[in-house]
LOFI-497252 format. One record per residue (C-alpha): x negated, y, z; residue number from 1. Coordinates in steps of 0.05 Angstrom, whole numbers, plus 5000, padded with zeros to 4 digits. Layout:
((X; Y; Z); NUM)
...
***
This chain:
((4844; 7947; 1177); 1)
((4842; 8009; 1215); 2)
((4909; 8035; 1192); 3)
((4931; 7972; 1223); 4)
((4900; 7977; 1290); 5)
((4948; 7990; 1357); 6)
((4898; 7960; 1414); 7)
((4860; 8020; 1413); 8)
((4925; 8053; 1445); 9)
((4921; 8047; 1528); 10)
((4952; 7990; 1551); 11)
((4954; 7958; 1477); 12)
((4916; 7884; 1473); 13)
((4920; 7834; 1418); 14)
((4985; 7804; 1435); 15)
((5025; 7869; 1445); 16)
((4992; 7881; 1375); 17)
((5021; 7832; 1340); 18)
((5086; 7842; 1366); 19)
((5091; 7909; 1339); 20)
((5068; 7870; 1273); 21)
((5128; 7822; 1280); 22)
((5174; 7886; 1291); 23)
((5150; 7911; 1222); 24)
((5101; 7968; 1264); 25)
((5037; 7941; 1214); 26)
((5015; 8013; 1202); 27)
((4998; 8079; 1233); 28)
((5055; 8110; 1185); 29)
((5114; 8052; 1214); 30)
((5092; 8072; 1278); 31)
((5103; 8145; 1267); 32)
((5173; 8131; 1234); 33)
((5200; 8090; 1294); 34)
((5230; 8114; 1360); 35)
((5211; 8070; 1405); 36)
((5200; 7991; 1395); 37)
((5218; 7934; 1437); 38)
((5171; 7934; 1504); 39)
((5154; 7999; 1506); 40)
((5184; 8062; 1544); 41)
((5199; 8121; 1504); 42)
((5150; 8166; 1547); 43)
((5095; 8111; 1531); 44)
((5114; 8099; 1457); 45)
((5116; 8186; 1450); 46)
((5037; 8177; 1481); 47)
((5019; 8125; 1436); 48)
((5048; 8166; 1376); 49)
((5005; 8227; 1398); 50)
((4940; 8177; 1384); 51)
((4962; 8153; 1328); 52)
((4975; 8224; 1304); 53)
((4905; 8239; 1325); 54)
((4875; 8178; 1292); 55)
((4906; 8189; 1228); 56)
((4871; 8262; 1226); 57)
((4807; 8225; 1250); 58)
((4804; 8178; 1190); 59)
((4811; 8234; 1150); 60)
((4756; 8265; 1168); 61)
((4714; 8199; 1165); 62)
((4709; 8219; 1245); 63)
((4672; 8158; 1261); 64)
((4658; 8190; 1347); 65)
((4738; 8187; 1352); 66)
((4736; 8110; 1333); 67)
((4668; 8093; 1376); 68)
((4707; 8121; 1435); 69)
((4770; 8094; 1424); 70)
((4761; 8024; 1400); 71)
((4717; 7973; 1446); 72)
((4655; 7957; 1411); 73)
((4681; 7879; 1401); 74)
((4737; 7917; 1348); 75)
((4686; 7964; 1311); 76)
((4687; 7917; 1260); 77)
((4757; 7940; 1241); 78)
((4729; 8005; 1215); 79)
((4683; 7965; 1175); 80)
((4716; 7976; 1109); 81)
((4740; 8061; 1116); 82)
((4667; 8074; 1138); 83)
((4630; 8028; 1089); 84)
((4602; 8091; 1051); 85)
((4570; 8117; 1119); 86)
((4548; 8042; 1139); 87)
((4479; 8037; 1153); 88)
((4441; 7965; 1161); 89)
((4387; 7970; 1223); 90)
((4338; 7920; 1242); 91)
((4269; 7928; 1279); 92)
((4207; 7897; 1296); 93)
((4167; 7904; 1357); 94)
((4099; 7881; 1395); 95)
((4145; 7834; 1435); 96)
((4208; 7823; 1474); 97)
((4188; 7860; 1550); 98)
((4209; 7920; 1561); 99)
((4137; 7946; 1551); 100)
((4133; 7930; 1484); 101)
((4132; 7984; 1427); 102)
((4178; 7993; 1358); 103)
((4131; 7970; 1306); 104)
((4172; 7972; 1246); 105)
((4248; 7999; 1236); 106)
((4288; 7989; 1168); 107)
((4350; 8021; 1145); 108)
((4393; 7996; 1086); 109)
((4452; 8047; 1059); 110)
((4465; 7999; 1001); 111)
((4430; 8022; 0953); 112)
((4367; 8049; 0988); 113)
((4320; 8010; 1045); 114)
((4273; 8060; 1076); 115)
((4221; 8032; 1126); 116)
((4196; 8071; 1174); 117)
((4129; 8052; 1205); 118)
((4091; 8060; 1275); 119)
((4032; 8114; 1257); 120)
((4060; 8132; 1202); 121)
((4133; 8157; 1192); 122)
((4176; 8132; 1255); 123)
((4183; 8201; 1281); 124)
((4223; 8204; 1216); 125)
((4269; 8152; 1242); 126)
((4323; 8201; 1270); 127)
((4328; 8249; 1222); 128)
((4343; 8190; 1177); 129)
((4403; 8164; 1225); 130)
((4431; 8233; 1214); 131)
((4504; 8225; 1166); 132)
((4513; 8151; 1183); 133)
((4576; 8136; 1224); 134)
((4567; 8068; 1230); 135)
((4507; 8013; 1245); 136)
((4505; 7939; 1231); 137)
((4457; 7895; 1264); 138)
((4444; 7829; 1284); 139)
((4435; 7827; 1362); 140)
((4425; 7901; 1359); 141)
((4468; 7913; 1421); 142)
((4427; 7882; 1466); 143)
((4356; 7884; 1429); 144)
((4345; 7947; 1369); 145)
((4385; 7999; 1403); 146)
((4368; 7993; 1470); 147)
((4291; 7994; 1442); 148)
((4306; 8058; 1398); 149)
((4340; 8091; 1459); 150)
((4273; 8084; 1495); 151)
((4239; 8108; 1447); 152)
((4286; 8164; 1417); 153)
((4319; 8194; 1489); 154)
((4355; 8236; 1446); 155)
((4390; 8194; 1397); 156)
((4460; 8194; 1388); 157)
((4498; 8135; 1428); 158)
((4572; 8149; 1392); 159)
((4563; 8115; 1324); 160)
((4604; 8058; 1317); 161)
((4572; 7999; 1318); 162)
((4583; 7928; 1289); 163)
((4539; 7886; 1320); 164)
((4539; 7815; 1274); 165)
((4516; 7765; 1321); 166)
((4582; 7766; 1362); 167)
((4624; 7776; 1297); 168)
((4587; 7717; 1268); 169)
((4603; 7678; 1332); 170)
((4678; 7697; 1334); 171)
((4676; 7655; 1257); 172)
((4633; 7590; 1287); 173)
((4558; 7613; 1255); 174)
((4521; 7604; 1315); 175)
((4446; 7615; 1328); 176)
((4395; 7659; 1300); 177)
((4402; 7704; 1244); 178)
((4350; 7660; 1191); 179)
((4393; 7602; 1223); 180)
((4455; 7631; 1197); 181)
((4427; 7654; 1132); 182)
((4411; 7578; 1122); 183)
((4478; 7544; 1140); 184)
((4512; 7603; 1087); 185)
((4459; 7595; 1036); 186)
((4424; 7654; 1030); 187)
((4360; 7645; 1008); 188)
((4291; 7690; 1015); 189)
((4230; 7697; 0972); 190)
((4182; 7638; 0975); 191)
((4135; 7681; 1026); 192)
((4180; 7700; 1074); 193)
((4219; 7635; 1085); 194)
((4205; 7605; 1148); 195)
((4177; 7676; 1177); 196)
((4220; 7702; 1249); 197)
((4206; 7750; 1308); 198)
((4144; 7719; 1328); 199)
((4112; 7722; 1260); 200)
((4145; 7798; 1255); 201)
((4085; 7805; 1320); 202)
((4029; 7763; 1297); 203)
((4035; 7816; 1222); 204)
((4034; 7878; 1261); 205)
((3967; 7849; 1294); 206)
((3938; 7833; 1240); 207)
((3952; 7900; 1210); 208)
((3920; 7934; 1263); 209)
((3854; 7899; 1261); 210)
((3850; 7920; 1189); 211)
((3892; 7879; 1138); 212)
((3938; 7922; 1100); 213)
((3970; 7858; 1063); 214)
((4002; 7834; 1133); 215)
((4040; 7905; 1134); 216)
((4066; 7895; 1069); 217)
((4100; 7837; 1084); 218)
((4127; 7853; 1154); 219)
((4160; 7910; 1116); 220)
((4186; 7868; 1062); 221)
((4215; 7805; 1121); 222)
((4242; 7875; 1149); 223)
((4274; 7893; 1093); 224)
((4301; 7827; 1070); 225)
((4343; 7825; 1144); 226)
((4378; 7888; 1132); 227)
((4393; 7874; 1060); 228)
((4421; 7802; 1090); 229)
((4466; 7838; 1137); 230)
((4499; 7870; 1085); 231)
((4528; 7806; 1059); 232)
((4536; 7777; 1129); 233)
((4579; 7843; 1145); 234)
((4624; 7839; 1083); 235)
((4642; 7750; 1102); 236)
((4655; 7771; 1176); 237)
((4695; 7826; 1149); 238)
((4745; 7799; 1110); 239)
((4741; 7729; 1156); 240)
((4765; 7768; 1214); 241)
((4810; 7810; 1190); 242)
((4842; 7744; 1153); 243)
((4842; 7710; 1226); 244)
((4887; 7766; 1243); 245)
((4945; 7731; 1192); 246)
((4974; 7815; 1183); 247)
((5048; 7810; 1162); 248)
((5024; 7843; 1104); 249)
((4962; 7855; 1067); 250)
((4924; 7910; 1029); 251)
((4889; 7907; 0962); 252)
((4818; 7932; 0950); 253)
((4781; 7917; 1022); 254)
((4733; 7871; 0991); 255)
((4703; 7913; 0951); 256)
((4618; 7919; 0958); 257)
((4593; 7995; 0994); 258)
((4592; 8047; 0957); 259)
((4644; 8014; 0906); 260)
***
């Protein structure tokens, strides 16, 4: 989808997007081999060639920074499918939902590993473990896990892109909570875990600090079984939105799995 992506040029919004579409502009590559369409002025079109030029380079280099700078963060989903193989799945757990409270548990899902990283333990891990991921996917992380993690990792990068899934989701008509959607799509969880959500992610930790080990062991695993969801939530509001955006033409091969 990237390759077909114009709005991240100044003064480029959806409809001007499509109209380059309708001109037969649907790639970076049409772009470069036209003069100057219909609507713009030759000194604009020869500045929106120059970023194109420089976002061609960028993809090849899997630059993910040019892309979290360039695109707003409702179109990071666009680089969805060219970054899937540096697409890590986030979620955390806290002691509540102040600004007081602490990051309890934080998961990470690459596609084919989930690490957990735990309070007392091995959070101070946590960054070194962001480090080669371009991308995050989260549900609510925008306004909930990151803004947590910034508090309490100053230092953590703030230019990956990011796919948030909650306002993806909401762009498709899956409203409500992430378990919520899970149900309406039917995706199902272990026995133990069904029925489990933020509050119970707080009553665990508590009972794992006054001594019961089990209650750990499953906050990690209703931790993990989030972030392995997203994955599949990531890949529908993929190739849903990119489907809303009817392309003149179409590419083969951008529903393939992570690491595929």
């Amino acid at each position: 989808m990237l390759e077909h992506t114009f709005v991240h040029i100044p003064g480029v919004g959806l409809g001007t997007e499509r109209k380059l579409w309708a001109q037969g502009i649907v790639t970076w590559r049409d772009a470069l081999d036209c003069a100057c369409p219909s609507g713009f002025s030759a000194g604009r079109w020869d500045q929106g060639r120059r970023l194109i030029e420089d976002s061609i380079i960028s993809l090849g280099r899997r630059d993910h920074r040019h892309f979290a700078q360039a695109l707003s963060s409702a179109d990071h989903w666009r680089a969805w499918h060219d970054f899937r193989r540096s697409v890590v799945y986030l979620d955390i757990e806290t002691t509540g939902c102040s600004h007081l409270s602490q990051v309890t548990v934080v998961g990470l899902y690459d596609g084919r590993r989930t690490q957990s990283f735990v309070a007392g333990d091995n959070l101070d891990d946590l960054p070194e473990a962001l480090e080669g991921f371009g991308m995050i996917v989260s549900f609510n992380g925008a306004c909930f896990d990151m803004p947590y993690l910034h508090r309490r990792f100053p230092g953590l990068p703030t230019d990956y892109l990011h796919l948030d899934l909650m306002h993806a989701l909401r762009k498709l008509g899956l409203g409500g909570g992430l378990k919520s959607i899970e149900r309406q799509l039917g995706i199902e969880r272990d026995d133990d875990l069904k029925g489990l959500d933020g509050w119970d992610a707080v009553r665990l930790w508590n009972e794992y600090r006054a001594g019961r080990e089990a209650s750990l062991e499953t906050l990690i695993r209703y931790n993990a079984a989030d972030i392995e969801n997203l994955e599949i939530l990531a890949e529908k509001a993929y190739r849903e939105l990119r489907a809303a955006m009817a392309l003149p033409c179409d590419a083969d091969g951008e529903g393939a799995r992570p690491g595929e």
